[in-house]
C-alpha positions as CSV (number, residue, x, y, z in Angstrom):
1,X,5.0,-25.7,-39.2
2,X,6.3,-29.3,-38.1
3,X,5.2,-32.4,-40.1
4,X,4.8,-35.6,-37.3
5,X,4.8,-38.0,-39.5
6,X,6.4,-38.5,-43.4
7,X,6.2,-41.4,-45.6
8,X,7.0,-40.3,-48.5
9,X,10.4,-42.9,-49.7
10,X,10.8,-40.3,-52.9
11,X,12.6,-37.8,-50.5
12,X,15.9,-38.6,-49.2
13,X,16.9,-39.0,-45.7
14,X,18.3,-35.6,-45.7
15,X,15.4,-34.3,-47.2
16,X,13.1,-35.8,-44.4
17,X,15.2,-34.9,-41.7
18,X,15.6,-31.0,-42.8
19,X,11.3,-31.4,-42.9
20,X,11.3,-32.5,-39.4
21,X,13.4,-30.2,-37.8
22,X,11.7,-27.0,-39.8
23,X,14.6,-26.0,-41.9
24,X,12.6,-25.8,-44.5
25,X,10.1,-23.3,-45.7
26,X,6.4,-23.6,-46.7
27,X,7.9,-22.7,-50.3
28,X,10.8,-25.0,-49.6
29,X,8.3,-27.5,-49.2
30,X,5.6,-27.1,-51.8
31,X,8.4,-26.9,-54.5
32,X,9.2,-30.5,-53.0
33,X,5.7,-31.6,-53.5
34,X,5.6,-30.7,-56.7
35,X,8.6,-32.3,-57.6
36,X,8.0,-35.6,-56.4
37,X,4.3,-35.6,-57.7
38,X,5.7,-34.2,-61.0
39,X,8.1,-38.0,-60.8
40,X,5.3,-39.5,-60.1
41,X,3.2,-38.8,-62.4
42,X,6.2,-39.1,-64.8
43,X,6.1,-43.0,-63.5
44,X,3.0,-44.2,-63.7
């Protein structure tokens, strides 16, 4: 799975770029989610 478009400035550049080429799994990926919504939540 390939994500077009990400704008999301809580991920780093690496982060971003590893997303858009695929190098990371759905796994991968969902932990990330979590792990920014978890800092955002933290936040606000």
């Amino acid at each position: 799975m390939r994500y077009k478009y990400l704008w999301n400035s809580g991920l780093s550049k690496n982060e971003i770029q590893n997303i858009e080429n695929g190098l990371y799994s759905d796994e991968q990926i969902c932990f990330l989610c979590e792990a920014f919504m978890n800092s955002y939540r933290i936040k606000k």
